[in-house]
C-alpha positions in Angstrom: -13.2 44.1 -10.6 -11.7 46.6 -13.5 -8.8 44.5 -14.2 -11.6 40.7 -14.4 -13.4 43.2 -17.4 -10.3 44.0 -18.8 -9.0 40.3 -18.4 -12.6 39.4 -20.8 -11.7 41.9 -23.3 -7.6 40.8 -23.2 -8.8 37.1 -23.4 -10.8 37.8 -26.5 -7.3 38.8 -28.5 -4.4 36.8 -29.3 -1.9 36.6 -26.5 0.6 38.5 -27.8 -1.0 41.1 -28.9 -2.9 41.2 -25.5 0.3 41.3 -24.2 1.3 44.6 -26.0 -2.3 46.2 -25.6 -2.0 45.8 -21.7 1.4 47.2 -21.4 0.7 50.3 -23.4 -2.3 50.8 -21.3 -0.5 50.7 -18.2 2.2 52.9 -19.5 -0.4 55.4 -20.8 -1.8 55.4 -17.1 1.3 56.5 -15.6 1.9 59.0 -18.0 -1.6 60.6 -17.2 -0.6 60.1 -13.4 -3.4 57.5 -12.8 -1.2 54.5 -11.4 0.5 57.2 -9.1 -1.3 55.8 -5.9 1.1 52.7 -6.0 0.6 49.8 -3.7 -1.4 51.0 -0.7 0.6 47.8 1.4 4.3 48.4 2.5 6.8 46.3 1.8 9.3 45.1 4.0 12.8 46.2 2.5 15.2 43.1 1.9 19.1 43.1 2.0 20.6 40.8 -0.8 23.1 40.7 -3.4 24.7 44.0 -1.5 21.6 45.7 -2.7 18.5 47.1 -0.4 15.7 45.8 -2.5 12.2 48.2 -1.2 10.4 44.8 -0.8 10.4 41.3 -2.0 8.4 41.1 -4.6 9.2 41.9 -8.7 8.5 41.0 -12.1 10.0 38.3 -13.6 12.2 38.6 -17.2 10.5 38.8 -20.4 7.3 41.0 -19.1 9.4 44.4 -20.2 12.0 42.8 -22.5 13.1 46.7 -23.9 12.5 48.3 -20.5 10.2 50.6 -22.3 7.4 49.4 -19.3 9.7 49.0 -16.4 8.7 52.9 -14.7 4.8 52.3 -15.3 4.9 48.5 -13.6 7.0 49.8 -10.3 3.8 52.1 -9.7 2.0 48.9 -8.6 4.2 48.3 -5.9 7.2 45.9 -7.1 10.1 46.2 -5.4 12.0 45.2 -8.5 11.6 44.9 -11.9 13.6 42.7 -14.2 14.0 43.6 -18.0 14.9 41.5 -20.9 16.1 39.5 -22.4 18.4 41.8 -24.1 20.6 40.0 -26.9 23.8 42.2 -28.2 21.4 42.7 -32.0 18.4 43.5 -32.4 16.2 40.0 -33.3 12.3 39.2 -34.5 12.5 35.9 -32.0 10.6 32.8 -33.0 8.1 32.9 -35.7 4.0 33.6 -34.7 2.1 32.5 -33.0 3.9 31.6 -30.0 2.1 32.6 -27.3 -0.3 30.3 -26.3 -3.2 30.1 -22.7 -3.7 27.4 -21.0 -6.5 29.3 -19.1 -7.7 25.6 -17.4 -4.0 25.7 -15.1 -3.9 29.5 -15.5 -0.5 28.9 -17.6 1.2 29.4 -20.6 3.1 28.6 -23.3 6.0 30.8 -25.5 8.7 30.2 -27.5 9.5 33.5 -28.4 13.1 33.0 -28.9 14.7 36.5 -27.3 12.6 39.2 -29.4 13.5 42.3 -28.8 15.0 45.6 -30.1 18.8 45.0 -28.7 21.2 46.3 -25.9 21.6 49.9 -27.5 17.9 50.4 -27.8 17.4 48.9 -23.9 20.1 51.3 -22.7 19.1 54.3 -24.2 16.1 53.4 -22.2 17.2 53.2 -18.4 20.2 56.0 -18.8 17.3 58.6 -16.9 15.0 55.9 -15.3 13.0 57.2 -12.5 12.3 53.9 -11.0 12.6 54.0 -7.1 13.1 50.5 -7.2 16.1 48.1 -8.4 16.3 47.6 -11.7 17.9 44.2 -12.7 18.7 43.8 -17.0 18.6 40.0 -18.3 21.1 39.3 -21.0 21.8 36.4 -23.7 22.3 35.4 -26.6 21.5 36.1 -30.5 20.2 33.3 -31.9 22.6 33.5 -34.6 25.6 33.3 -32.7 27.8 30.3 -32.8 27.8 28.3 -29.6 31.3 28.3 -28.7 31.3 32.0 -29.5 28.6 32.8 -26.9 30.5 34.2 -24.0 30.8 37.2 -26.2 27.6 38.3 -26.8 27.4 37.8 -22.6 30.1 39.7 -22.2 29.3 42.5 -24.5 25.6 43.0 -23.7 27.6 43.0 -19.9 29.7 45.8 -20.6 27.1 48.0 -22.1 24.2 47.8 -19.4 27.1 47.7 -16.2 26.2 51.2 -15.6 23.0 51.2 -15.2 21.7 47.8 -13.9 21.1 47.4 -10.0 21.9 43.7 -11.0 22.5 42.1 -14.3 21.0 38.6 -14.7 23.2 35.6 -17.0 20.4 33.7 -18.8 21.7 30.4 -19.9 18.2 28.2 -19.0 15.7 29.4 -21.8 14.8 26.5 -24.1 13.6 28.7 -26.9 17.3 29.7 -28.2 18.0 26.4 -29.7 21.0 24.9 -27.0 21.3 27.3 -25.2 20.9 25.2 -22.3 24.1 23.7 -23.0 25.7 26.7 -21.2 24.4 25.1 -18.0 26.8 22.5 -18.5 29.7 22.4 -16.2 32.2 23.1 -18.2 30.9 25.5 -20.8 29.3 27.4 -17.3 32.9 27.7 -15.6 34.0 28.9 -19.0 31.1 31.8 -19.6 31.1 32.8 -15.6 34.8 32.9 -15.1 35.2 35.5 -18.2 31.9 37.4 -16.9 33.5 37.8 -13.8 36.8 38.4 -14.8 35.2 41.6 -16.9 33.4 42.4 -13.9 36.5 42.8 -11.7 37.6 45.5 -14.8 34.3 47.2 -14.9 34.4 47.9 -11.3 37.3 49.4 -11.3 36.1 51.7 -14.4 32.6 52.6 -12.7 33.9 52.6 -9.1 31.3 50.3 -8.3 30.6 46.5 -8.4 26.8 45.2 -10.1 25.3 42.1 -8.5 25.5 39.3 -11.1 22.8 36.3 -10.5 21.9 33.7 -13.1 18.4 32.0 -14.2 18.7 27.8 -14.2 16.0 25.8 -15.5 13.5 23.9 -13.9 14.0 20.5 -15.7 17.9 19.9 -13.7 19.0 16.6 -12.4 20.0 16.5 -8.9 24.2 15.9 -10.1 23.6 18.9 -12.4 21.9 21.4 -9.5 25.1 20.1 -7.5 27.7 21.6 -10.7 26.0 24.5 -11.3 25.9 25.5 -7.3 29.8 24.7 -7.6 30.3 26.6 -10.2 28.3 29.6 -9.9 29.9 29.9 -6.1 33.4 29.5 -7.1 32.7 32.3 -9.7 31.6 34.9 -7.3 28.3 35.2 -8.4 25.9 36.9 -6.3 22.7 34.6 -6.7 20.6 31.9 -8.7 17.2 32.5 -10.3 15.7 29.7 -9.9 13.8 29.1 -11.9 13.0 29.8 -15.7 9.7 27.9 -17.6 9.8 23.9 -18.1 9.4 21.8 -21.4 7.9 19.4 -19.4 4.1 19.1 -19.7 3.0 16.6 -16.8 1.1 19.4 -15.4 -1.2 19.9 -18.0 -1.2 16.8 -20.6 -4.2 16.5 -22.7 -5.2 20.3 -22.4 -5.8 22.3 -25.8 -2.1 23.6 -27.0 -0.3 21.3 -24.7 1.4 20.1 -27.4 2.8 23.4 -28.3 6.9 23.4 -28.5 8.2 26.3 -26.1 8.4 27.2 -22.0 5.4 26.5 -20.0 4.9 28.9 -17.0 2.4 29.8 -15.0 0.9 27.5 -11.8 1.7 23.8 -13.2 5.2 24.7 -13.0 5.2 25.7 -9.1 5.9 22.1 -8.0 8.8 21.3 -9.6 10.1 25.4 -9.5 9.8 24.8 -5.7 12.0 21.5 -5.8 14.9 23.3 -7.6 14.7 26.4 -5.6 15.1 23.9 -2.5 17.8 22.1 -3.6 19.5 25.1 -4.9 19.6 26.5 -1.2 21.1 23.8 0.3 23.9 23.2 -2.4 25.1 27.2 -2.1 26.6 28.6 0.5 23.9 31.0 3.0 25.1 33.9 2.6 24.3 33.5 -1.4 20.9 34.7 -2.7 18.4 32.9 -4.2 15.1 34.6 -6.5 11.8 32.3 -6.7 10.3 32.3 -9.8 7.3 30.2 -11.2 4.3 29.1 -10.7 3.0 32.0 -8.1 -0.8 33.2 -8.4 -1.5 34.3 -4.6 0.3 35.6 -1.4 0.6 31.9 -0.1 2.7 30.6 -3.1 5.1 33.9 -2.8 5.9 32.9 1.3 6.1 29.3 0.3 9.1 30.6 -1.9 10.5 32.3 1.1 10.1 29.9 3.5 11.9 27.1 1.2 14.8 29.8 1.4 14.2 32.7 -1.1 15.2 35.9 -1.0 13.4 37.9 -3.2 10.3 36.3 -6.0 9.4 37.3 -8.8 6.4 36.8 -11.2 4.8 37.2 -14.7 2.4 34.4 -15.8 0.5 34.8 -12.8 -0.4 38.6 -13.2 -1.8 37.7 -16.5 -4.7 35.8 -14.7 -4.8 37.2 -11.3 -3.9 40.7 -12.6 -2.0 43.9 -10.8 -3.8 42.9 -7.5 -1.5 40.2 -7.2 1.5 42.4 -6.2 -0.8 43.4 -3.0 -1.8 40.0 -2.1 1.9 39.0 -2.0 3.4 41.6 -0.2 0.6 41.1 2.6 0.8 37.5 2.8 5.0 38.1 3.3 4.2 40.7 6.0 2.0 38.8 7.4 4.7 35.9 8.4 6.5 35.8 11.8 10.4 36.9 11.6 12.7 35.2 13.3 
């Protein structure tokens, strides 16, 4: 009931700036100790990626892009909480507005183009994190970074959040950093992956530990393409797929006011064809690699559909805009609710 009030006044402002308002409530709250009571459901705790996740559920990148939220959202029961995306420089992103509702499908559309304060700032941030949950830290890209020198800002925004990431997340499927997308291609990913991991294999012998690496794929792949990218991100050694990030597609909501906006639509139209990569993606990787759901989730049912086409772990943002923080509840009942086999 609080959070359908709040949602009126939120409504009212531009979406970015309702954006910001809501976070820095929240964050006030659990400074004053009011968000302390956490999720009153227990999670089931999940094993994946070498990690023990508390429960399946997290948010998805680009709700906390400085990690200056990340503490305040685990009170509401995530399991997880994924921050970024981090780029090597600070960067204003695309210019406003780019934040648009589709309130009709309970979606949106950004094209934000990475803002955010850079890796320094984002580390500073999680050094002395008190976040019982696992952290995972998205990186990519400046946008004024030559393509064929992007591997370096990858590898660079690696190296400087190794030590404190529970996983570290390779985003190469935004389409709001202008071809960026390219990197999904096979040979520009077996490029990008096999010098991440090669760094990785030195950083694990520095830290005496080795960080989970997973990447985000778009939802808008061809079946030949999901088949390369599976390839390639197994014979890499990389610990799971993200599947998936928002679509430029706009089937699911044609003729609606800001349709027509350039950018990533998320939110429930994009649950079909999130659902169809996620599937594929299982059955081109090998089992024992994870997979995150991502997209298109509003209620518990949508989260175990994830599950049940072969996800580990899901995530969400869009749909906590319109269903709000109760969402985190309905999901992790719905997943305890299913039988285990």
């Amino acid at each position: 009931m609080f959070y359908r009030l709040a949602q009126k006044v939120l409504f009212a402002t531009d979406p970015e700036q309702a954006h910001l308002l809501a976070l820095q409530s929240l964050r006030l709250a659990h400074t004053l100790g009011a968000t302390r009571r956490r999720c009153a459901v227990p999670g089931r705790p999940v094993h994946c990626m070498g990690l023990e996740f508390p429960n399946a559920v997290g948010v998805a990148a680009g709700l906390d892009k400085n990690a200056e939220y990340f503490e305040a959202l685990g009170d509401l029961g995530f399991g997880f909480v994924e921050v970024g995306t981090i780029t090597p420089r600070p960067q204003p992103g695309n210019p406003r507005p780019r934040v648009f509702r589709l309130p009709e499908k309970q979606a949106l559309i950004n094209r934000l183009g990475f803002n955010n304060k850079g890796v320094d700032f984002l580390v500073q941030r999680v050094r002395e994190h008190r976040f019982k949950g696992i952290l995972g830290i998205n990186i990519g890209k400046n946008a004024d970074t030559p393509m064929e020198r992007a591997a370096e800002d990858y590898l660079h925004c690696l190296e400087k959040v190794y030590p404190w990431a529970g996983y570290i997340t390779v985003n190469i499927s935004s389409p709001n950093t202008r071809d960026l997308r390219s990197l999904q291609a096979v040979a520009a990913l077996e490029d990008l992956l096999g010098q991440l991991e090669q760094r990785r294999v030195l950083l694990t012998r520095e830290h005496g530990r080795r960080v989970p690496i997973a990447v985000k794929v778009a939802p808008d792949l061809q079946p030949a393409e999901i088949a390369d990218i599976a390839r390639v991100v197994a014979s890499n050694r990389m610990d799971a797929v993200i599947a998936t990030n928002t679509t430029i597609d706009r089937e699911g909501v044609a003729g609606l006011p800001h349709a027509g906006e350039s950018g990533g639509l998320s939110g429930r139209p994009l649950k079909p064809k999130a659902d169809h990569i996620l599937q594929a993606f299982r059955q081109q990787l090998p089992a024992t690699m994870a997979l995150v759901g991502v997209g298109g989730i509003t209620c518990g049912q949508d989260a175990v559909n994830k599950l049940q086409l072969g996800a580990n772990l899901v995530q969400f943002y869009t749909g906590m805009i319109y269903q709000g923080p109760g969402l985190v509840e309905d999901c992790l009942k719905a997943i305890n609710g299913m039988s285990v086999e």
